[in-house]
C-alpha positions in Angstrom: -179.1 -97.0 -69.9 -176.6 -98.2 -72.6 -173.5 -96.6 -72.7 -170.7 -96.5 -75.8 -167.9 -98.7 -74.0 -170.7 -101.5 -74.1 -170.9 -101.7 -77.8 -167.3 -102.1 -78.0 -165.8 -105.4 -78.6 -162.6 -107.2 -79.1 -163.7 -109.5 -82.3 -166.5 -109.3 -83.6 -170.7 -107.9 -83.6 -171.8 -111.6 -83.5 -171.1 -113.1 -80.4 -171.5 -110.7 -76.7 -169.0 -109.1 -75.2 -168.7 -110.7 -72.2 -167.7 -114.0 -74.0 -165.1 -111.9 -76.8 -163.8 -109.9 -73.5 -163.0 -113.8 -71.6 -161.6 -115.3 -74.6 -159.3 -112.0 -75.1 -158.1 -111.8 -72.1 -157.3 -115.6 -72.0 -155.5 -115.4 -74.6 -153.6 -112.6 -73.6 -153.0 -113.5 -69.8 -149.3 -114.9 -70.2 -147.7 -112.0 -71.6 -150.5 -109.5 -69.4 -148.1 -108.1 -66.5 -145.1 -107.5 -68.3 -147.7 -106.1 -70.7 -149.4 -103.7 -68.5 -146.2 -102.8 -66.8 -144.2 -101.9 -70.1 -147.2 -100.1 -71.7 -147.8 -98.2 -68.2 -144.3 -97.6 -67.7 -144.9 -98.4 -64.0 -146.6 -95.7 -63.3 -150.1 -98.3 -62.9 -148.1 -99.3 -59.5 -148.8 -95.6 -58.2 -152.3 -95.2 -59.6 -153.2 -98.7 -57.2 -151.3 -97.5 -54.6 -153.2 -94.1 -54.3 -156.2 -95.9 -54.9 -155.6 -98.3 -51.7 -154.3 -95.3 -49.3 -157.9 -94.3 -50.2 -158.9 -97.5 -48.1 -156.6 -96.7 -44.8 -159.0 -94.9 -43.0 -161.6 -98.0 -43.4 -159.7 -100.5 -41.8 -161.4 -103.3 -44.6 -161.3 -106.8 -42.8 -162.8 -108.7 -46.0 -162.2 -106.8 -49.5 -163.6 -107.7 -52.9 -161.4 -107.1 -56.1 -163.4 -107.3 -59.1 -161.7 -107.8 -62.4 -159.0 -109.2 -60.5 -157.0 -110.2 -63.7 -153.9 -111.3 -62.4 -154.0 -110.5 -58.9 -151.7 -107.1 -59.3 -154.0 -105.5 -57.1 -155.1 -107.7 -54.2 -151.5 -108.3 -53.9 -150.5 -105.1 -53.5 -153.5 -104.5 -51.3 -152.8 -106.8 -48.9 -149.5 -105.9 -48.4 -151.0 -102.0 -47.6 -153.7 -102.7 -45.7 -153.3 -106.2 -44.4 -157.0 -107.5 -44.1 -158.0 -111.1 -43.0 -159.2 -112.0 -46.5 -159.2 -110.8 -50.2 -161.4 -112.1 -52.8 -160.1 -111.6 -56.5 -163.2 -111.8 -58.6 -163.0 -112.1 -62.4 -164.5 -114.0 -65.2 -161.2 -114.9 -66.9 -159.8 -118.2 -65.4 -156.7 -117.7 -67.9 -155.6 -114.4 -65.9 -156.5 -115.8 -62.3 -154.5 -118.6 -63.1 -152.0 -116.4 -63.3 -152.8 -114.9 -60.1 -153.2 -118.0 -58.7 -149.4 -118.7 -59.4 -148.1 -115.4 -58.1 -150.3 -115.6 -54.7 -148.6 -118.8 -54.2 -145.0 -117.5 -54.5 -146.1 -114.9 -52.3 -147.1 -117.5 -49.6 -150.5 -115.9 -49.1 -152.8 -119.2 -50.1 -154.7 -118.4 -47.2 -155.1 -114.9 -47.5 -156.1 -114.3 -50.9 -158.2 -116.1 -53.3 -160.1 -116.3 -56.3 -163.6 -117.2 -57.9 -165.0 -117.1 -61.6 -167.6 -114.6 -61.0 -170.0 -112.0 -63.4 -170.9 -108.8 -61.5 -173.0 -107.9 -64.7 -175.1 -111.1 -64.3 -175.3 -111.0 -60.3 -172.4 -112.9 -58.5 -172.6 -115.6 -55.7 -172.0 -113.6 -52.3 -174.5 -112.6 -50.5 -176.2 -109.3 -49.5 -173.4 -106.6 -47.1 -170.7 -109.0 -47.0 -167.9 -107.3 -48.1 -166.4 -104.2 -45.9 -164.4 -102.8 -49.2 -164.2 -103.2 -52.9 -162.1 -102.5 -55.7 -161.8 -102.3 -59.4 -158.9 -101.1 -61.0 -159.4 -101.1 -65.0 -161.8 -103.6 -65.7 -165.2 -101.6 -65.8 -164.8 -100.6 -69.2 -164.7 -104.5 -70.3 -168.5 -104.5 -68.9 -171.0 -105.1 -70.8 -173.9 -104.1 -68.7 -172.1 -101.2 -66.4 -175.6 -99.7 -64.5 -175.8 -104.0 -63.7 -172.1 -104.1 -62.6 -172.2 -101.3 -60.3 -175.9 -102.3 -58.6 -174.1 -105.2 -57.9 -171.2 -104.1 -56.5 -173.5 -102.1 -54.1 -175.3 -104.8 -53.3 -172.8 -107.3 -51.6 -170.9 -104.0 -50.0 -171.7 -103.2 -46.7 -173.6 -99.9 -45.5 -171.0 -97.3 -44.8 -167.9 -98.7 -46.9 -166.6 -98.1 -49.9 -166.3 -98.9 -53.7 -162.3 -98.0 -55.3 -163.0 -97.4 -58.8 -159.9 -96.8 -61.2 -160.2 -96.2 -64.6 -158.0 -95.3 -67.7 -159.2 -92.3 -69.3 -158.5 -89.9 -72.2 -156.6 -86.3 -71.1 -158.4 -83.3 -72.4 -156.4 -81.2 -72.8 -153.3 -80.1 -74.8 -150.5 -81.3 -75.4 -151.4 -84.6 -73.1 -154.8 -85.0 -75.4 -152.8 -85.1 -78.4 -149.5 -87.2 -77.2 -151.7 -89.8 -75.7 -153.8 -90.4 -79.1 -150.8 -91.0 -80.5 -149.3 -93.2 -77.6 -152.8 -94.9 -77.7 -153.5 -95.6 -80.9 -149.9 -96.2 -82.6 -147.6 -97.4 -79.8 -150.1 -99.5 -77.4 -151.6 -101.2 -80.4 -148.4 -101.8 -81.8 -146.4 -103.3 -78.8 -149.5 -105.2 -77.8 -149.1 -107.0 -81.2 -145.6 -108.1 -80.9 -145.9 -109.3 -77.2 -149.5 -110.7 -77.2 -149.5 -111.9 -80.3 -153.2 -110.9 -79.9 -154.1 -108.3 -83.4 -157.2 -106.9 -82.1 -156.7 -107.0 -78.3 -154.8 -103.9 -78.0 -156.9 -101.9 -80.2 -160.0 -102.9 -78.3 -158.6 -101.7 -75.1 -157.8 -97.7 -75.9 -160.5 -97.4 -77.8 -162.6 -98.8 -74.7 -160.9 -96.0 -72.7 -161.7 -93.6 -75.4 -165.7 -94.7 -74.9 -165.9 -95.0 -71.0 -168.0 -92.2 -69.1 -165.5 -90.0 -67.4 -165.3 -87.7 -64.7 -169.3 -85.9 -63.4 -170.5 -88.4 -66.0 -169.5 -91.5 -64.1 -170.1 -89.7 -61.0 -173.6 -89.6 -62.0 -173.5 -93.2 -62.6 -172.2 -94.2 -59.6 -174.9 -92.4 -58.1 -177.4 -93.2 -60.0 -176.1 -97.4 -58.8 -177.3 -96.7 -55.5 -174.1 -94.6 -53.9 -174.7 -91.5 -51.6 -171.3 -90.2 -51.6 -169.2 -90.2 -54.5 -165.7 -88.0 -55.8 -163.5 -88.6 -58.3 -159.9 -87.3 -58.7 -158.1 -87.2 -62.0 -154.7 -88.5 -62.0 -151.3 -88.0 -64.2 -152.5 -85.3 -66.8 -156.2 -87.0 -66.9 -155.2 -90.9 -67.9 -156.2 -92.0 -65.1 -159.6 -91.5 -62.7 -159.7 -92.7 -58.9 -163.4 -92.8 -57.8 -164.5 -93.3 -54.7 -168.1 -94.2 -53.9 -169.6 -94.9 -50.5 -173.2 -96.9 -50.1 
């Protein structure tokens, strides 16, 4: 099935999105966490944090994080739930580079790593190897979501679960209508002046604009293979935590 969010892309309609989504993002990975952090207004630190506390009760000893980016994530995740091993997965080496850096300030080498890999176009591991996995705001940027996700189940264990959080439009008012503006004035705007990137923060609300939300992606998830799957709207409705278990 196609959805709207993969039509979207950063540049241009001539080359895929996968490739415009890597070169974007990097471009844009030195100047991504203070980014993400400004634009959020920290409140992104509380959205992963809820998502992980959604983990506690697994106990995950080896946990995936797709679109990894700069390790934000798997960082804090480790430090939550303390597992023997995180993989950061993403197919930007400019942002795990990045990541790369931070893990190794953080003196967890050994603990956390990461690999160039496409969920989209079927990644390296191999069938129910990982106990957990997460993706925190990176399933809009696919290009081939139904592909993503059968993927996702497919190198997850029976019984454990997928973390999905995404960045969503409110419905109603006055959030829907503060947010269009905070998303299509102010995000574009700061992203320009810090990134230096002109279309990069355009792309990305409009991506959240386009993304299936709430019973739709439920649906989805299902529809990837999952047999139990809720979702709970956070902060007025910007932000969706979905949990999916295969």
């Amino acid at each position: 099935m196609n959805y709207k969010q993969e039509e979207l892309k950063p540049y241009n309609d001539k080359e895929g999105k996968t490739e415009q989504v890597t070169q974007m993002f990097d471009q844009i990975a030195p100047t991504y966490d203070k980014l993400n952090h400004t634009l959020s207004i920290g409140i992104d630190k509380r959205w992963r944090k809820r998502a992980i506390k959604a983990l506690l009760p697994y106990q995950p000893k080896l946990l995936l994080d797709i679109a990894t980016g700069t390790g934000d994530f798997a960082l804090q995740a480790y430090s939550m739930l303390q597992p023997d091993r995180i993989i950061g997965a993403d197919i930007s080496e400019g942002m795990m580079e990045v990541g790369r850096k931070k893990v190794k300030e953080a003196g967890l080498e050994g603990k956390i790593s990461f690999q160039n890999e496409d969920c989209c176009k079927g990644m390296s591991f191999e069938n129910d190897t990982f106990d957990a996995i997460t993706i925190a705001f990176g399933a809009r940027n696919f290009e081939h979501l139904d592909d993503g996700l059968k993927e996702m189940h497919r190198v997850l264990k029976k019984g454990q679960p997928l973390v999905l959080l995404e960045l969503c439009t409110p419905k109603s008012f006055p959030m829907k209508q503060l947010f269009w503006v905070y998303a299509h004035v102010v995000m574009p705007t700061i992203g320009r002046l810090i990134s230096h990137d002109n279309s990069a923060y355009t792309y990305l609300p409009a991506s959240m604009a386009a993304f299936p939300q709430g019973e739709v992606m439920q649906g989805i998830l299902k529809n990837a293979g999952f047999s139990q799957v809720s979702f709970k709207r956070l902060t007025f409705g910007i932000c969706t935590l979905y949990i999916a278990v295969k």
